[in-house]
C-alpha positions as CSV (number, residue, x, y, z in Angstrom):
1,X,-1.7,-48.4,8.0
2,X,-1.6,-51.4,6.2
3,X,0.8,-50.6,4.0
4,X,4.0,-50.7,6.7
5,X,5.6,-53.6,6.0
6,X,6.2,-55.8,9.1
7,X,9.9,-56.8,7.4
8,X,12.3,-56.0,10.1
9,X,9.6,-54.2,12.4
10,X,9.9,-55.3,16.4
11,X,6.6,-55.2,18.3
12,X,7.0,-53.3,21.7
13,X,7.2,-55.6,24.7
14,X,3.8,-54.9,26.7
15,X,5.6,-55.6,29.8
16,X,8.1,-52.6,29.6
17,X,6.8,-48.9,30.0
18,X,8.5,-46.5,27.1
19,X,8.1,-43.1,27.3
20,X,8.2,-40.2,24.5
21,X,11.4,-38.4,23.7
22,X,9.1,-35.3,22.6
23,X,8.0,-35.2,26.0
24,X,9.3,-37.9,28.7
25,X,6.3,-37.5,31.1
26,X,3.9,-38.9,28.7
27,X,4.1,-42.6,28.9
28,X,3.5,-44.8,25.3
29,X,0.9,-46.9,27.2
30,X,-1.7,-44.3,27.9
31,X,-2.9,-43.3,24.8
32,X,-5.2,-40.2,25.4
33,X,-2.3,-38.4,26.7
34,X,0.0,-39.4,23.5
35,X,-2.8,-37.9,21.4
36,X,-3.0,-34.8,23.3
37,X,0.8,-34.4,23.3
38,X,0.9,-35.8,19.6
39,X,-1.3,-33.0,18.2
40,X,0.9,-30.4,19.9
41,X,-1.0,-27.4,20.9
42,X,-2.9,-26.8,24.2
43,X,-4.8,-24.1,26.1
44,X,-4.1,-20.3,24.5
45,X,-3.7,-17.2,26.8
46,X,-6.9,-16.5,25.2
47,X,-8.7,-19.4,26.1
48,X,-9.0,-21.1,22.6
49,X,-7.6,-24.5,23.0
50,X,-5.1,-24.8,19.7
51,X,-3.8,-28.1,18.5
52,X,-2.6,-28.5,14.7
53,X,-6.0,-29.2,13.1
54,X,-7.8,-26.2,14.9
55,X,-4.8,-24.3,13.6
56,X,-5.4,-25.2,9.9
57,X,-9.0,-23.3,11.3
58,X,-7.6,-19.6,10.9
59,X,-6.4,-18.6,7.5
60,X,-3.5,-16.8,8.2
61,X,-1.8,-20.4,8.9
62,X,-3.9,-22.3,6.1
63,X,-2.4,-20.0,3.8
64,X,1.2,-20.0,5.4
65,X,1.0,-23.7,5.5
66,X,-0.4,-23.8,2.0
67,X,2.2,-21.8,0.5
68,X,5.1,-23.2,1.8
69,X,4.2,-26.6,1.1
70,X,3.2,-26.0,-2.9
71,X,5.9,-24.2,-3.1
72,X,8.6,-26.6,-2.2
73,X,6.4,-29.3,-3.6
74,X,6.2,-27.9,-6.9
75,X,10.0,-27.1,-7.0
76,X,11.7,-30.4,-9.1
77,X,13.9,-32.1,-7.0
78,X,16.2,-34.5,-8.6
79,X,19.5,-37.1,-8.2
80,X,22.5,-36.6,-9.9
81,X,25.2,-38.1,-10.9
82,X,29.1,-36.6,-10.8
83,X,30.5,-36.4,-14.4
84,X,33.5,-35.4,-16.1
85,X,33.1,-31.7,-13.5
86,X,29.4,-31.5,-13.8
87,X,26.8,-33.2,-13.2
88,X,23.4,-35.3,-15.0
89,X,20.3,-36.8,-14.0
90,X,20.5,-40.1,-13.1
91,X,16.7,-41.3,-14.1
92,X,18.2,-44.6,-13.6
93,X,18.8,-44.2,-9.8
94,X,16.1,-46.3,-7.7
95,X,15.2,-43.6,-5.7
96,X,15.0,-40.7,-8.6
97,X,11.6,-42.2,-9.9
98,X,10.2,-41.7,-5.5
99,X,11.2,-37.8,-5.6
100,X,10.8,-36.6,-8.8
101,X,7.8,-38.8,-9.9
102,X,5.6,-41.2,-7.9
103,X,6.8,-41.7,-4.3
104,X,4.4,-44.3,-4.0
105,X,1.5,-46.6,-5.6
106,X,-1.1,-44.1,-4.0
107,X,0.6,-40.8,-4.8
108,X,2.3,-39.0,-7.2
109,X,5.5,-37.5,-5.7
110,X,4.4,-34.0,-5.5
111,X,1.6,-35.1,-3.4
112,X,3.6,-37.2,-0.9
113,X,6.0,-33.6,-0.4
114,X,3.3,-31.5,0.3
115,X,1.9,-34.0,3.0
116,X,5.3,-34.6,4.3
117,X,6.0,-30.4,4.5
118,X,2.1,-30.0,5.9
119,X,3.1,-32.6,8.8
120,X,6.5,-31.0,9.1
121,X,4.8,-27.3,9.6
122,X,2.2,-27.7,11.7
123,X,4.4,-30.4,13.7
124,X,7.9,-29.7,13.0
125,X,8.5,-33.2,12.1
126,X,7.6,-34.7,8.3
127,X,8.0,-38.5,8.3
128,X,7.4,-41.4,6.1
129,X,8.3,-45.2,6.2
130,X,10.8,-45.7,3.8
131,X,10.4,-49.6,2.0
132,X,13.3,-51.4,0.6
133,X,13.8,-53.9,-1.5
134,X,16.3,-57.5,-0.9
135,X,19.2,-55.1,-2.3
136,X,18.3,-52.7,0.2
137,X,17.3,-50.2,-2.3
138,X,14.5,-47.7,-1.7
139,X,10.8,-48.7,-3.5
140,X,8.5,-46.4,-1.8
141,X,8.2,-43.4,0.7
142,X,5.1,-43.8,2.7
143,X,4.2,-40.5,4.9
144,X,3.3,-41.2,8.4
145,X,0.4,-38.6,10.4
146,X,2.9,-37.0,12.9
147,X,0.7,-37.6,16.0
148,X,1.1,-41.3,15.0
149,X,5.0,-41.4,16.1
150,X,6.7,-40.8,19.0
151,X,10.7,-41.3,19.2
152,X,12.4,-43.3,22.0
153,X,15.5,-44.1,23.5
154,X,16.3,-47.6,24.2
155,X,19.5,-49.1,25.8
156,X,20.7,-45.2,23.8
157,X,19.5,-46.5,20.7
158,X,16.9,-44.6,18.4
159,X,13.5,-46.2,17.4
160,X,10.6,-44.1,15.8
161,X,7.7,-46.0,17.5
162,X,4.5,-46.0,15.1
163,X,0.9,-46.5,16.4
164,X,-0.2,-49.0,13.7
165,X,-3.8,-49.5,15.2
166,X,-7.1,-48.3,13.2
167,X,-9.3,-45.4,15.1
168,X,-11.1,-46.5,18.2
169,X,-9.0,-49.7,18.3
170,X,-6.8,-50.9,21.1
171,X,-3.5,-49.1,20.2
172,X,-1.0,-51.9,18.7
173,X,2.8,-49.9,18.6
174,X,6.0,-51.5,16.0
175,X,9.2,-49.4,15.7
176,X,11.1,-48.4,12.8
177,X,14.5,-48.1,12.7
178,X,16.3,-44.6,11.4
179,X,17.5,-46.4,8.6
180,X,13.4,-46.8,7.7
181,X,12.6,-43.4,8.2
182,X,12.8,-40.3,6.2
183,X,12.7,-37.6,8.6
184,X,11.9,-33.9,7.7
185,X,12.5,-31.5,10.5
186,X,14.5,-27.8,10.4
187,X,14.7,-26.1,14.0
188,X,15.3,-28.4,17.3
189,X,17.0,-28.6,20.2
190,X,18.5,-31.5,19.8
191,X,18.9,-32.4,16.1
192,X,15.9,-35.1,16.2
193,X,12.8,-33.6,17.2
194,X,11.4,-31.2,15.5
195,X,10.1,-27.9,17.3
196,X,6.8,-27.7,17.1
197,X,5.6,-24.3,16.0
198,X,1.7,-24.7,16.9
199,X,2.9,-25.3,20.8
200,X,4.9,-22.2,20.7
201,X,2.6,-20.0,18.9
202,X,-0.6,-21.1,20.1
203,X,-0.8,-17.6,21.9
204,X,-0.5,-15.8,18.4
205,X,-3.4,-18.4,17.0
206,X,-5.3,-18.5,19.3
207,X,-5.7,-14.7,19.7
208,X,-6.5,-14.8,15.8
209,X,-9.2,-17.4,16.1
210,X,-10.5,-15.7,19.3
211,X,-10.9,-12.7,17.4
212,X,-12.4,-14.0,13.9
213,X,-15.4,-15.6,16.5
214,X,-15.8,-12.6,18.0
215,X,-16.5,-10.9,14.7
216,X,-18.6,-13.7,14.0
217,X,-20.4,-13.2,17.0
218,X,-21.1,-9.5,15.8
219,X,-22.1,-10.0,12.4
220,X,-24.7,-13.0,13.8
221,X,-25.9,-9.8,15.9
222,X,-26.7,-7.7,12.8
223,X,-23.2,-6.1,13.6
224,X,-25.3,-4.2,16.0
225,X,-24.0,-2.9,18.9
226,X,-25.5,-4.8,22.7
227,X,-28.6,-4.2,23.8
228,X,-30.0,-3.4,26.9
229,X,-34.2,-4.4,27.6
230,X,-35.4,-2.3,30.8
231,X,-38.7,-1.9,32.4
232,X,-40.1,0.4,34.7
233,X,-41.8,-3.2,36.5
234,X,-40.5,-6.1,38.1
235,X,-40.7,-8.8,35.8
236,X,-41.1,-12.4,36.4
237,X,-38.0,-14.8,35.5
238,X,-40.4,-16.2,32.5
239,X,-41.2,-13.1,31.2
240,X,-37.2,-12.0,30.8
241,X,-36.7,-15.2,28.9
242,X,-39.8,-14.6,26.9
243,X,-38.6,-11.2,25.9
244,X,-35.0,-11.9,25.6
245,X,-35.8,-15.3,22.9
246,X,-38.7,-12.6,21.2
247,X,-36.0,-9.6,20.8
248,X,-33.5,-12.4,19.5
249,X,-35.6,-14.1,17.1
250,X,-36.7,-10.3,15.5
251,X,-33.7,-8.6,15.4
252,X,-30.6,-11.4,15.2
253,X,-28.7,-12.4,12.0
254,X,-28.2,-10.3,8.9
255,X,-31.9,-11.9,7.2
256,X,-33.1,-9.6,10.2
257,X,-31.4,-6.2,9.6
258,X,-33.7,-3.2,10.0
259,X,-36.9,-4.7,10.9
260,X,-39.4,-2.3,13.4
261,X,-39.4,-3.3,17.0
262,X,-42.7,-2.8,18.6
263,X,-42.0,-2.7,22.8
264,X,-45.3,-2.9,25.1
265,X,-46.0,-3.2,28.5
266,X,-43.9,-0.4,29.6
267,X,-40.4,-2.1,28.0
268,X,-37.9,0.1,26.6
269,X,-35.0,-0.6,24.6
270,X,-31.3,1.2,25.3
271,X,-28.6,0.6,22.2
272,X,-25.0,0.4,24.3
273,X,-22.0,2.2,21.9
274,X,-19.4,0.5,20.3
275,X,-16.3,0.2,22.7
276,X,-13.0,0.9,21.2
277,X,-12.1,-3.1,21.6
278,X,-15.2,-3.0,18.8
279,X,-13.4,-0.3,16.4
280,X,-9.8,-1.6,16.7
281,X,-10.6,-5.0,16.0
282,X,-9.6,-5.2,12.1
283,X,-6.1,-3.4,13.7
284,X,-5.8,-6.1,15.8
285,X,-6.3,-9.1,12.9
286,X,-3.7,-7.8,11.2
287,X,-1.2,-7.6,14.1
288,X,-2.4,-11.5,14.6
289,X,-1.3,-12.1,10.8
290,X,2.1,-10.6,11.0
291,X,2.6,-12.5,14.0
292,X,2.0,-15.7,12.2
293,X,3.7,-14.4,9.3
294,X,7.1,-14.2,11.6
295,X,6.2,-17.7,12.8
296,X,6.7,-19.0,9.7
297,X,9.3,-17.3,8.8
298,X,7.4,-15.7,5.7
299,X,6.8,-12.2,4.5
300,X,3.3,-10.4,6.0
301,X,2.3,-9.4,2.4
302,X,2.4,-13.1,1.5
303,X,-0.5,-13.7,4.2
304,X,-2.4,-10.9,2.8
305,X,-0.9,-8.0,4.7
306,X,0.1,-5.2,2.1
307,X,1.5,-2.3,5.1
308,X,5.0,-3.0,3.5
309,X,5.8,-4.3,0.4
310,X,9.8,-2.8,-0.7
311,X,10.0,-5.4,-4.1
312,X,11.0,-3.7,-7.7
313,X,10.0,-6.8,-9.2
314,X,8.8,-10.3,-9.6
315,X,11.9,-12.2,-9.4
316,X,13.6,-10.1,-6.8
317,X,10.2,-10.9,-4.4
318,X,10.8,-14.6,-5.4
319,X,14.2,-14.4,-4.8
320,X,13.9,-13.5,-1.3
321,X,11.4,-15.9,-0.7
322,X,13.4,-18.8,-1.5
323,X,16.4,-17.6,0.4
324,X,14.5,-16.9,3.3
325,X,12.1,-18.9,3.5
326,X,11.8,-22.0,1.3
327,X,16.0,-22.9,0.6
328,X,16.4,-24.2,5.0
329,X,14.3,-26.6,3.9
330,X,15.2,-27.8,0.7
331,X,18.2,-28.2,2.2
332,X,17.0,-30.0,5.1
333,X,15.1,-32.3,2.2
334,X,18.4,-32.6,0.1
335,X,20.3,-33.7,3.3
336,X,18.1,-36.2,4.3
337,X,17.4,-37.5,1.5
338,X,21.5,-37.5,0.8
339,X,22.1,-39.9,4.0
340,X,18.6,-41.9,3.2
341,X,18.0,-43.0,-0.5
342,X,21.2,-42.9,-1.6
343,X,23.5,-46.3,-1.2
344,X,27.0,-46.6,1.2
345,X,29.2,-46.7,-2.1
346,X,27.5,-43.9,-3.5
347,X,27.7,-41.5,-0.2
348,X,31.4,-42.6,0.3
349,X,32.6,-41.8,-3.5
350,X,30.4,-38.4,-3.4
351,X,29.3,-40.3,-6.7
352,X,25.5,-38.7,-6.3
353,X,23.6,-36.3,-4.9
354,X,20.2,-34.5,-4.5
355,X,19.5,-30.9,-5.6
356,X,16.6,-28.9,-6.2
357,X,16.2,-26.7,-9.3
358,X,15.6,-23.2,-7.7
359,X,16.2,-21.3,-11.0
360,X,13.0,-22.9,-11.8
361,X,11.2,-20.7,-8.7
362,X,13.0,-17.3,-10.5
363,X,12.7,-18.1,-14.0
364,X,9.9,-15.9,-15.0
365,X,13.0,-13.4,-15.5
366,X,14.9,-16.2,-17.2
367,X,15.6,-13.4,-20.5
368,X,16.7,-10.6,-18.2
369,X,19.4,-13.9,-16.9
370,X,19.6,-14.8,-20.5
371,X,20.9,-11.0,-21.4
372,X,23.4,-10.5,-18.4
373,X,24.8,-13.7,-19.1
374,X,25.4,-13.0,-22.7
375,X,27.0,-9.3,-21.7
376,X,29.6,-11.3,-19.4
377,X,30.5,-13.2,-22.8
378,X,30.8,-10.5,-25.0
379,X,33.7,-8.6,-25.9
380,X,36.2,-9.3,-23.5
381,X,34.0,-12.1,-21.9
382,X,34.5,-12.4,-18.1
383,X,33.8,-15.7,-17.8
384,X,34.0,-18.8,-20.1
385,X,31.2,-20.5,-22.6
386,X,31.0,-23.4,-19.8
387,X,30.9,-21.0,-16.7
388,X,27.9,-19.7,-18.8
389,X,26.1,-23.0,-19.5
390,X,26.5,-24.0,-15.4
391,X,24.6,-20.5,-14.9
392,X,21.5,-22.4,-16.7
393,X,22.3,-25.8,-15.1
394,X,24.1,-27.2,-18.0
395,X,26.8,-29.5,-18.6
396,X,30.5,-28.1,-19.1
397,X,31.1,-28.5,-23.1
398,X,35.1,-28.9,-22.3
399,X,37.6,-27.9,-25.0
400,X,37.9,-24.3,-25.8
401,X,34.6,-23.8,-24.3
402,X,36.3,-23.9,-20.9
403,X,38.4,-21.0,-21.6
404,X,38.0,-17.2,-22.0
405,X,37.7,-16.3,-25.8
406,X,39.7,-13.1,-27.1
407,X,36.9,-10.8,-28.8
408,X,37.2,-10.8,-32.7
409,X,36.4,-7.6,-34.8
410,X,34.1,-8.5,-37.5
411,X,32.7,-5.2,-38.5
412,X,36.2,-3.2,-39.6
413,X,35.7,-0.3,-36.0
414,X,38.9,1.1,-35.5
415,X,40.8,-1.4,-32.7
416,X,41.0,1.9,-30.2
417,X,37.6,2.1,-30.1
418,X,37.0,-1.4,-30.1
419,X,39.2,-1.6,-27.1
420,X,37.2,1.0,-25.2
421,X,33.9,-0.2,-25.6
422,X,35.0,-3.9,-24.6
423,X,36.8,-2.2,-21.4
424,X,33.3,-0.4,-20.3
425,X,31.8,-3.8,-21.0
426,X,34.0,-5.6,-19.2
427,X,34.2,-3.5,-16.0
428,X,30.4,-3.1,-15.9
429,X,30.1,-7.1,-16.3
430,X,32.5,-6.9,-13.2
431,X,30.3,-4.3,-11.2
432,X,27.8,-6.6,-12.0
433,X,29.4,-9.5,-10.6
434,X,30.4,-8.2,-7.1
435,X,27.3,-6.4,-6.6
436,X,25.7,-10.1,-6.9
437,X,28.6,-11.3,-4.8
438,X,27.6,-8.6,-2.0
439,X,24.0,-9.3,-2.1
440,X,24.6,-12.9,-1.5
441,X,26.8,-11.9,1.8
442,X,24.1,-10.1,3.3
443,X,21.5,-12.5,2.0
444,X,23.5,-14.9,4.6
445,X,23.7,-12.7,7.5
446,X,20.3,-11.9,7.6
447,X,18.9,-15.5,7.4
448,X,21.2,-16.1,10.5
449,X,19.7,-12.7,12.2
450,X,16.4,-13.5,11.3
451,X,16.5,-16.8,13.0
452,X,18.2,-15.1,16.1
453,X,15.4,-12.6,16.1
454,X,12.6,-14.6,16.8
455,X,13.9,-15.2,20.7
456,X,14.9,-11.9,22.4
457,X,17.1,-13.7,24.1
458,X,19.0,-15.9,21.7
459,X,19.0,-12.2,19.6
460,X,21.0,-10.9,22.3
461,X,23.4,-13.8,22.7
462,X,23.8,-13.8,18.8
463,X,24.4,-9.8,18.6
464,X,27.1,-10.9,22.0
465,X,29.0,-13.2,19.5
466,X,28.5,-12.3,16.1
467,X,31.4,-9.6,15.3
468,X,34.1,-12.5,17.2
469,X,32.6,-15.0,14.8
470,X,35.0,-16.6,12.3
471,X,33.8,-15.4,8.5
472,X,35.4,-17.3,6.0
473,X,32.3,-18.4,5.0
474,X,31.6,-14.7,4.1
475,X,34.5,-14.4,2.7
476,X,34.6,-17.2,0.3
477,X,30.9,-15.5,-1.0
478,X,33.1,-13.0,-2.5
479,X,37.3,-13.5,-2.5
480,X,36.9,-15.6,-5.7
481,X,34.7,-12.5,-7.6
482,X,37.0,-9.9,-6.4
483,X,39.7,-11.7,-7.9
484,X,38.2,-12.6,-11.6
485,X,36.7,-8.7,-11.5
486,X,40.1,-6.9,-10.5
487,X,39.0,-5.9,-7.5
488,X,42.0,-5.1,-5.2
489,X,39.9,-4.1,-2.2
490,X,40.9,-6.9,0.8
491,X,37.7,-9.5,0.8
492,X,38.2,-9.4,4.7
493,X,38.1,-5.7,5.1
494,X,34.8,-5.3,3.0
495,X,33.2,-8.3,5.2
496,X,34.3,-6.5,8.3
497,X,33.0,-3.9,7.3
498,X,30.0,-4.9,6.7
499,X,29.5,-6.2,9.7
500,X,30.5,-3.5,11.8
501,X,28.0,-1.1,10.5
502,X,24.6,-4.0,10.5
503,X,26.0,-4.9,13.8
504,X,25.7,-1.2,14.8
505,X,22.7,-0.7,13.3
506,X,20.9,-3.7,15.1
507,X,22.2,-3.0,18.7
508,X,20.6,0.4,18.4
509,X,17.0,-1.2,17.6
510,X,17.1,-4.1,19.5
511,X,18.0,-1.7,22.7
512,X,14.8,0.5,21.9
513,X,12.4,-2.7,21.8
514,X,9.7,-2.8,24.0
515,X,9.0,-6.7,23.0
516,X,9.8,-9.6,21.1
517,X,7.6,-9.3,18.3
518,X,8.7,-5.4,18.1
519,X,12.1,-6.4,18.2
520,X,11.5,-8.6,15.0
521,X,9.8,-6.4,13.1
522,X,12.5,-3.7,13.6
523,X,15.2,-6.0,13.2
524,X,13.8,-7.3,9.7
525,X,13.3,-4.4,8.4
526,X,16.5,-3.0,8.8
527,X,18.0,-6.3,7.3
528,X,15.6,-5.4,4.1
529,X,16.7,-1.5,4.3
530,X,20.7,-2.9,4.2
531,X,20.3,-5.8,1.8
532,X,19.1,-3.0,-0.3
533,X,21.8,-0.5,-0.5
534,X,24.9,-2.1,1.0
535,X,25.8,-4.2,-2.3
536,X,25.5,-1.1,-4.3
537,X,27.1,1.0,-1.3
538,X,30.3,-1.1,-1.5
539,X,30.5,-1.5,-5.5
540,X,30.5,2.2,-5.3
541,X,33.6,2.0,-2.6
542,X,35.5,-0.8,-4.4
543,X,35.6,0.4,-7.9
């Protein structure tokens, strides 16, 4: 790690004992146990010891990992600058040219997210060094291994300590303060460290890497079934192991399959059957991978499981994914990267800011967006040229471009008629709208319930608050379209509503649930079965 700079960087005091916030038993100075509680983990139900590299071991969680991290990584993330009611690039910013194009001299930025989201996933804490210039502007992000840092407390002040020492040297420690650290991390307890998902699901991975070595084990065996040697004879203990390495060496491994077994000396052999722990094994894997799936938070048919798939299309599969999945933590990444890179003036004025394009993850429907935008504007447009333009992350034009232009007949229809077709237009451009608006309400209450979901318990406690729950924030999704479309239905009501009959719907699985990862499965796919029909359930009631 030679390329921490020692600029401001306090070398622990050898003489005083710190210990790791992750886990307070494990003192700093004994560095076997940091390393075992660094790479997270530990001993499986199933006996499989799983830390976060024997993790990246079972595909299911290469490919979660994998996705995740491209995904985000190949998302562009840039900072902009506030003008005149929109917004623009500011290439010029000293910290645009570390996101968006080269975080540092070794890596391209792209390269430095996906370590950074890796670490984060299989760790639940991304981290890099952040270097500054004599201005105190950011010059490079440099990602740290997770198992390298542990954070501390001292005299109640933060300090990210960093083992700075090359493998199989004494470990040598410095400390970075938060203002050096860019710190990637979505669920915790307490808002600093990260949860780490491998310690919690090593049950789940383990059970999936116990199982792919027991296939193993019965492919190296010719996929054969056990078999028994017996003999009418006492034999002596050299002439078992004899007969046991000969029957081995003739009939183990696929190279082997089907050669003729010649017994003599009054040895016969007896084939044992397949035991239904044998036959339900491929049932079993893909229990393991919708497990995992849930773990992370992803779909099963993105790991490769293809029991339930309920997508019309591309984009609204990619939609979904980036609500549910990837948009926590771009905005954990936006956030951080907000209170980080940006300077004191510039956080104060809320001059600048950081924003992932996520039309770029759903534009391989970009004509479909292309043709509803351009119904809104036609006729008697429903919303203006600029409303338009921010649609496809443009700048506001200003002038008579920010307001709704009266429809002009150019091809001599009688006005009557005229006036018809633009009023079907129009109220099917506001169907449109609230339908989008709706979709976008449930889209929120079923990240939250999700979440929830994953812990019986904190389900139960959610389900116990969630109808006395302020939701303005619902609200707001859709007070402003109900408005602009004519809608005189009370935004409250329909949110009530709403939540009334999920709420219902969810008590009545979540009572029926024999377990945890039943009780997930059920709940998410009755989120999927409402997020379907209730936006065009209440356009139906509304208009």
């Amino acid at each position: 790690m030679d390329w921490i700079s020692t600029h401001d960087l306090v070398v622990l005091d050898p003489d005083v004992e710190y210990r790791s916030l992750e886990n307070p038993s494990t003192p700093l100075s004994d560095p076997d146990e940091w390393l075992f509680d660094a790479l997270g983990g530990g001993k499986s139900d199933s006996g499989i010891r799983v830390n976060r590299k024997s993790a990246l071991c079972y595909p299911a969680v290469w490919q979660a990992v994998r996705l995740i991290s491209n995904d985000i990584a190949a998302t562009p993330l840039d900072i902009y600058r506030r003008v005149n009611g929109g917004k623009e690039k500011d290439r010029n910013h000293p910290a645009w040219r570390l996101v968006r194009r080269e975080a540092n001299e070794e890596m391209a930025a792209s390269t430095f997210w996906t370590a950074m989201l890796v670490n984060m996933l299989l760790s639940g804490n991304g981290i890099s060094a952040i270097e500054r210039n004599n201005r105190g502007e950011p010059t490079a992000l440099l990602p740290i291994m997770a198992e390298d840092v542990h954070m501390i407390r001292e005299n109640g002040r933060l300090w990210y300590v960093v083992n700075v020492s090359d493998e199989g040297e004494a470990p040598e420690f410095i400390r970075l303060q938060p203002s050096q650290v860019f710190h990637l991390q979505v669920e915790s307890f307490d808002g600093i460290q990260g949860l780490d998902p491998v310690s919690f699901g090593k049950d789940a991975i383990g059970l999936g890497i116990g199982m792919a070595k027991y296939q193993s084990k019965f492919f190296a065996n010719n996929a054969e079934a056990r078999v028994v040697l017996e003999s009418d004879q006492p034999l002596k203990k050299e002439t078992i192991e004899a007969l046991r390495s000969q029957w081995n060496s003739m009939h183990q491994g696929l190279d082997n399959a089907h050669k003729t077994a010649v017994m003599t000396g009054g040895v016969k052999s007896k084939v044992l059957s397949a035991t239904a722990r044998e036959s339900q094994l491929n049932e079993a894997r893909e229990h393991e991978i919708r497990v995992v799936a849930q773990l992370f938070n992803l779909k099963p048919h993105k790991l490769g499981d293809r029991t339930r798939t309920s997508y019309s299309s591309l984009e609204e599969e990619n939609k979904d994914h980036l609500f549910s999945t990837l948009n926590p933590i771009m905005v954990a990444i936006e956030d951080e990267g907000w209170r980080k890179l940006l300077s004191d003036r510039q956080k104060r004025a809320e001059s600048h800011f950081l924003e992932f394009n996520r039309e770029s993850f759903v534009r391989t429907d970009f004509d479909k967006k292309v043709d509803g935008i351009s119904k809104l504007l036609a006729g008697n447009a429903a919303i203006t040229q600029d409303e338009a333009r921010g649609f496809l992350n443009m700048n506001p034009l200003g002038g008579k471009s920010s307001e709704i232009q009266s429809p002009v007949n150019n091809f001599g229809e009688p006005a009557e008629q005229q006036g018809e077709d633009n009023s079907e237009r129009k109220i099917a451009a506001a169907r449109r709208q609230v339908r989008d608006a709706i979709w976008r309400v449930t889209n929120k209450v079923a990240i939250t319930a999700r979440k929830a979901a994953k812990d019986p318990e904190r389900f139960h406690t959610w389900m116990a608050t969630f109808q006395a729950e302020p939701r303005d924030g619902l609200v707001s999704c859709i007070d402003d379209v109900f408005t602009l479309a004519g809608v005189t239905a009370d935004p409250e009501s329909v949110v009530g509503t709403m939540c009334t009959s999920i709420h219902a719907t969810l008590s009545e699985r979540s009572e029926t649930a024999v377990d945890g990862n039943q009780l997930f499965q059920w709940v998410d796919d009755a989120l999927d079965d409402w997020r379907e029909s209730e936006p065009d359930r209440v356009v139906s009631e509304v208009f």
